[in-house]
C-alpha positions as CSV (number, residue, x, y, z in Angstrom):
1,X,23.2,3.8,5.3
2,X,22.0,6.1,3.1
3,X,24.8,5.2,0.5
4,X,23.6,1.5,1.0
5,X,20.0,2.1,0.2
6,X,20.9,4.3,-3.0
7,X,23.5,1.4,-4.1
8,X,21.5,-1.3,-4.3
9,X,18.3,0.9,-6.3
10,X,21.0,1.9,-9.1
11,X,22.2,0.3,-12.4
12,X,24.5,-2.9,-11.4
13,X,24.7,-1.4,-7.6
14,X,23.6,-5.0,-6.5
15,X,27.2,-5.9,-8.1
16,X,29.0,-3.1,-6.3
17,X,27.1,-2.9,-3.1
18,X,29.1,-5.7,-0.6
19,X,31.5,-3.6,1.0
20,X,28.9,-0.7,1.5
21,X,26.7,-2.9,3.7
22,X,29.2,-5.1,5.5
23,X,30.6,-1.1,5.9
24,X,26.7,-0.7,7.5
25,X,26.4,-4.0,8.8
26,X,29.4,-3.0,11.5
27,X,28.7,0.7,12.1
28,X,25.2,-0.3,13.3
29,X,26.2,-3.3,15.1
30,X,28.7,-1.1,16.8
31,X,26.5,2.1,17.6
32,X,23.3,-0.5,18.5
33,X,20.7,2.7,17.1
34,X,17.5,0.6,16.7
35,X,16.5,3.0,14.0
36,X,19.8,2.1,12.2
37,X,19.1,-1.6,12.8
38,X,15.8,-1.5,11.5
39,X,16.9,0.4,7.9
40,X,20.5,-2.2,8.3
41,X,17.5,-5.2,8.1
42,X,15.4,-3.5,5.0
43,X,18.9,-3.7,3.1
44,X,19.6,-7.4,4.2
45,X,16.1,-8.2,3.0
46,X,16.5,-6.7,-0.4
47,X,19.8,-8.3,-0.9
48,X,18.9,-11.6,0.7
49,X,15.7,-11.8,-1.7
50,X,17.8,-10.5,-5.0
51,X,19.9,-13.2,-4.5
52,X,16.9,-16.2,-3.8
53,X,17.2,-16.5,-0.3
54,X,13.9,-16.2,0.6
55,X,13.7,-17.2,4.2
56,X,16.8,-15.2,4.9
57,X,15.0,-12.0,3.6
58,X,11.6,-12.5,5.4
59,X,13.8,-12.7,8.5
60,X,15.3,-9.5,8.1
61,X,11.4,-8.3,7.3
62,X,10.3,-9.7,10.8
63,X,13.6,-8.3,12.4
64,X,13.4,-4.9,11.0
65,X,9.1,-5.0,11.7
66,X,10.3,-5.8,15.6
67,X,12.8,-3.1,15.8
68,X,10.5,-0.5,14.6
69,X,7.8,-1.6,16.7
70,X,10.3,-1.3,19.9
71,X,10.8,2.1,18.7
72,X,7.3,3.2,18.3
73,X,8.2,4.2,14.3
74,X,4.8,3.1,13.2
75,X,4.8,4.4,10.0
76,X,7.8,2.7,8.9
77,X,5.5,-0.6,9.6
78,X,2.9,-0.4,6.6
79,X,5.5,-0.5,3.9
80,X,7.5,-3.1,5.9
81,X,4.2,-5.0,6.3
82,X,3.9,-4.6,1.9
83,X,7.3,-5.4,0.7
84,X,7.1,-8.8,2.7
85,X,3.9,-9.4,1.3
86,X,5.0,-8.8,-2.4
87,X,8.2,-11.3,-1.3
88,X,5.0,-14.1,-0.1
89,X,3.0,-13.4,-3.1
90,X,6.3,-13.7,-5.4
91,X,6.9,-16.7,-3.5
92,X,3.5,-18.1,-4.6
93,X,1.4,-17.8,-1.6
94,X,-0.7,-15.2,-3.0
95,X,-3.6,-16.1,-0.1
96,X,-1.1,-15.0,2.8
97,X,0.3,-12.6,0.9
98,X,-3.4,-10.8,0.4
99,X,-3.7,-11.3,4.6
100,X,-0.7,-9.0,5.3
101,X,-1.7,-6.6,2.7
102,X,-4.7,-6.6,4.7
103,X,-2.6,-5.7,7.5
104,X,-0.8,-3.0,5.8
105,X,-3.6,-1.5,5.0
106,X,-4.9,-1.0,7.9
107,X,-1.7,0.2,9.7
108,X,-1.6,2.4,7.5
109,X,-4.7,3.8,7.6
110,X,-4.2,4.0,11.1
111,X,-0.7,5.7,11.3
112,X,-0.6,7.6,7.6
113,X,1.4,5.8,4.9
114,X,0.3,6.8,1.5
115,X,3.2,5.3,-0.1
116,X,2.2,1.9,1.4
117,X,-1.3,2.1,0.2
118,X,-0.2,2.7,-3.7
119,X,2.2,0.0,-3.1
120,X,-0.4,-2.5,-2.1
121,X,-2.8,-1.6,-4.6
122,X,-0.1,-2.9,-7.4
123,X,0.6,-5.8,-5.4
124,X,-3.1,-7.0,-5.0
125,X,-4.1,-5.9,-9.1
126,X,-1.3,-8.7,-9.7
127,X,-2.9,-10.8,-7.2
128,X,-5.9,-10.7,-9.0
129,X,-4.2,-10.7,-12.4
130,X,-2.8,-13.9,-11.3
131,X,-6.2,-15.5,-10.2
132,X,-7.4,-14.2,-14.4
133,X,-9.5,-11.7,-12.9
134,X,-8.4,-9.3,-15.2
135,X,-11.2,-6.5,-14.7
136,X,-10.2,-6.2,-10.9
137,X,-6.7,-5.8,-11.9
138,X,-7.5,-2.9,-13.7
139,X,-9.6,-1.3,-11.1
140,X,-6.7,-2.0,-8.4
141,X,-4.5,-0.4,-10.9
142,X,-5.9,2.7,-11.3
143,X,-6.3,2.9,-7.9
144,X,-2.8,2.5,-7.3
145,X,-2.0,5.5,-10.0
146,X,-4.4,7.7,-8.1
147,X,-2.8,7.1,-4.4
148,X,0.7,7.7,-6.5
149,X,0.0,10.9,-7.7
150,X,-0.7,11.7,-3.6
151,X,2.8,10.5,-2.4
152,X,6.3,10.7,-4.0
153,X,6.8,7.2,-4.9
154,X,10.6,6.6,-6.7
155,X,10.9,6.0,-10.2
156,X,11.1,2.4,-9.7
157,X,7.4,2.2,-8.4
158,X,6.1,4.3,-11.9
159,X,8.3,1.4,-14.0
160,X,6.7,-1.4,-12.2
161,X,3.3,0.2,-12.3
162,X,3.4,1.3,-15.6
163,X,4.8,-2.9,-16.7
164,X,1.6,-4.0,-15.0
165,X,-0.5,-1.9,-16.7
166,X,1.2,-3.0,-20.2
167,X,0.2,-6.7,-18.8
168,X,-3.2,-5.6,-18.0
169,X,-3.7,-3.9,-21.2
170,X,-3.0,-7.0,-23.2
171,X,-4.9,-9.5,-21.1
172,X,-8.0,-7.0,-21.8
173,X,-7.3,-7.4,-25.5
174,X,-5.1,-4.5,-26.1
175,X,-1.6,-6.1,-26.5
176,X,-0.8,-3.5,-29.1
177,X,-1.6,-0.7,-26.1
178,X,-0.3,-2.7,-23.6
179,X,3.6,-2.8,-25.9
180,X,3.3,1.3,-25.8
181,X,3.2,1.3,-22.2
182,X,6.2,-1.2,-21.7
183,X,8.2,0.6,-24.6
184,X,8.0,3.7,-22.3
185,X,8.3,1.7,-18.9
186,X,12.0,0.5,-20.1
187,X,12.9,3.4,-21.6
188,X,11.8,5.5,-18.4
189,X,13.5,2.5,-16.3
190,X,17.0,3.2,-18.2
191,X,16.9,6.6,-18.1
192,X,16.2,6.4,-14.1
193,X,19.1,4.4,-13.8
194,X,16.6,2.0,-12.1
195,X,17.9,-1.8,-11.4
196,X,18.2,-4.9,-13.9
197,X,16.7,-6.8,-12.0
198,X,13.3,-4.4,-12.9
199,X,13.8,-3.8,-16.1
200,X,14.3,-7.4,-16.5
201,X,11.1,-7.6,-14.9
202,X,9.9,-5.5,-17.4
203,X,11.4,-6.8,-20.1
204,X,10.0,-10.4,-19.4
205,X,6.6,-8.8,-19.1
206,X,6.9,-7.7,-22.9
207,X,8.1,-11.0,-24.0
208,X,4.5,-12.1,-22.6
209,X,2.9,-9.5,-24.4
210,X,4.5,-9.8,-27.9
211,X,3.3,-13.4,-28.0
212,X,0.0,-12.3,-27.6
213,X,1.1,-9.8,-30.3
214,X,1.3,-12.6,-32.7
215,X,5.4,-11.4,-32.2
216,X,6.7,-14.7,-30.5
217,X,10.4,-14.1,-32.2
218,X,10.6,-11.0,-30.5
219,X,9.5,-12.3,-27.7
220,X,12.3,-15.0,-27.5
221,X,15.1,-12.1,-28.3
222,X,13.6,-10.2,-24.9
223,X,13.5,-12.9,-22.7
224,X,17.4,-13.3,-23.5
225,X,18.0,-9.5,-22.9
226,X,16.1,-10.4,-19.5
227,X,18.9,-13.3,-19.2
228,X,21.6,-11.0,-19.6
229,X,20.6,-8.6,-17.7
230,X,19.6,-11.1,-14.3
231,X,22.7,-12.4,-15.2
232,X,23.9,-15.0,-12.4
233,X,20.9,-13.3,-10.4
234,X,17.9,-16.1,-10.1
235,X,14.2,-15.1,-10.6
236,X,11.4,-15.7,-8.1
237,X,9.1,-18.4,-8.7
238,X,6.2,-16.4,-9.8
239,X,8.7,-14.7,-12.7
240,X,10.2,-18.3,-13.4
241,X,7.0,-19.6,-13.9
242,X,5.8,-16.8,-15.8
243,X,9.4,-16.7,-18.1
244,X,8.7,-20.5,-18.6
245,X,5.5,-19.9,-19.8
246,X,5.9,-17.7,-22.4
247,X,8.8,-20.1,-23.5
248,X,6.9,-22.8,-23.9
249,X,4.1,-20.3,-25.9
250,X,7.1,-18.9,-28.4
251,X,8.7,-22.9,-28.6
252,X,5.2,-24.0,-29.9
253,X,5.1,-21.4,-32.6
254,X,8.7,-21.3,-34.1
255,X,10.0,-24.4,-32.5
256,X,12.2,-24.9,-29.1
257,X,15.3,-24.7,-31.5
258,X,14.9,-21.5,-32.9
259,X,13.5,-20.3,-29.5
260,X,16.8,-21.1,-27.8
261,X,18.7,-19.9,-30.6
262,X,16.7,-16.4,-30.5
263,X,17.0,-16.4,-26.7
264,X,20.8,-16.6,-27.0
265,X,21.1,-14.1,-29.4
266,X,19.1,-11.2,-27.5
267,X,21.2,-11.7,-24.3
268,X,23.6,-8.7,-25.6
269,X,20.8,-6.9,-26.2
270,X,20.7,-3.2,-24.6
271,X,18.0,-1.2,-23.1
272,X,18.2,0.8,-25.5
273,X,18.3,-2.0,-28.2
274,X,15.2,-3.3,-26.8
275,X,12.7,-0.3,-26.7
276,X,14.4,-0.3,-30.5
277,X,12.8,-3.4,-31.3
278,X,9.7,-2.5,-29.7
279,X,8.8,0.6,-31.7
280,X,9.8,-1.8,-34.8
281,X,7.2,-4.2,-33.6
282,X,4.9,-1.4,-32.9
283,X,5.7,0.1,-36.4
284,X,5.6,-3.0,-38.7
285,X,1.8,-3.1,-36.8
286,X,0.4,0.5,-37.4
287,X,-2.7,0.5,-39.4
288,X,-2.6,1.3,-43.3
289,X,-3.5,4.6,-43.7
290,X,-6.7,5.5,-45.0
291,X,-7.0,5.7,-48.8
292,X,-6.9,8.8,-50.7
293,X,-10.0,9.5,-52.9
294,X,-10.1,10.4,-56.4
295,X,-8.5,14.0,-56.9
296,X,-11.3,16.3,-57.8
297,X,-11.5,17.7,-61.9
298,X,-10.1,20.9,-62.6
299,X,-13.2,23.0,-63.1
């Protein structure tokens, strides 16, 4: 189980990770522990929704929410409750995905789940980033930071918080701030070993903010490391629709041509290629530096 979990959070573990949970799928099946079930069903629904099978993940969500409420492990419930509405909201129902947050929230306030409220708070400030509400983005946000430093999230939760932030930052005007905070969001994401899958996520999220940078040829070269990286993996709606969008934005500056011809070209690109290309962005951009005055005379 606990060799399942680990699998599937690591660098190309969703490639590696079949016989591990078949392995799973039978030894819970076999031993019938409804504890075992109910972590069996959070696995199914992470590999179910990686893969763009949407209604097969939400029920595993129900499944594993049913389980644990037979055993009485109510504070397994509010993250549960969260990760099935960030599945709804990636879905694009962002209105029942706000309801079940809703939920979450208050089962957790009821049973204790710190992790669950942080969670939420990045799910609703892309909500709201979503409806253009950018100044309640920010607030939901920080608030999400705040409950973080309270709980002991994993290093994947600080990557995706930290990419939203970057979004947030250039939607407020700040693209150049908002390209410092992605720059350290992949490179912290590689270093954690953390998914492709996020860093994609990531990745795709700078592509958005170096056409706002005025940097749409960059962009293109990152949204084909995101290709590479997703591979044969599909995106969710919300990040197809988001992807496509910035296509279109860097096809109408250079030209679809040499937009697809960029895109192909960054699909070999590394992690560590693209925070490389980044900090060349970021350094081609620095301000001149302020001009010397006249050397004072020798008395």
């Amino acid at each position: 189980m606990f060799r399942t979990h680990l699998t599937i959070d690591r660098t190309s573990g969703i490639h590696r990770v079949d016989r591990d949970w078949a392995e799973l799928q039978a030894i819970s099946r076999r031993v019938g522990d409804r504890w075992m079930l109910v972590q069996f069903n959070e696995a199914s629904c992470e590999l179910a929704a990686v893969y763009g099978r949407y209604a097969e993940a939400r029920d595993h969500y129900h499944e594993a929410l049913r389980l644990a409420r037979e055993l009485g492990a109510y504070t397994e419930t509010p993250f549960l409750i969260s990760r099935l509405a960030e599945l709804t909201f990636s879905c694009g129902d962002p209105a029942a995905a706000t309801v079940l947050l809703d939920q979450s929230d208050a089962e957790a306030e009821r049973f204790g789940g710190v992790e669950a409220r942080a969670f939420n708070g990045s799910v609703r400030a892309s909500i709201e980033l979503a409806y253009g509400d950018v100044a309640s983005a920010r607030v939901l946000a920080d608030q999400a930071r705040a409950a973080a430093r309270d709980a002991s999230p994993p290093p994947q939760f600080a990557v995706a918080l930290s990419s939203l932030e970057g979004r947030i930052a250039a939607d407020e005007g700040d693209p150049r701030g908002g390209l410092y905070r992605l720059r350290d969001a992949l490179a912290e994401g590689s270093a954690a070993n953390c998914t492709e899958m996020l860093l994609a996520h990531a990745a795709e999220t700078t592509a958005y903010v170096l056409v706002k940078q005025g940097e749409q040829r960059a962009a293109a070269r990152l949204l084909g490391a995101a290709d590479g990286w997703r591979d044969r993996l599909p995106r969710t709606p919300l990040a197809q629709a988001t992807t496509d969008g910035t296509a279109r934005a860097v096809g109408q500056a250079v030209g679809d041509a040499e937009c697809a011809a960029l895109r192909a070209a960054g699909r070999g690109l590394s992690v560590s290629a693209v925070v490389a290309l980044i900090s060349d962005v970021l350094a081609a951009s620095d301000p001149p530096p302020p001009a010397r005055g006249p050397t004072p005379a020798e008395p």
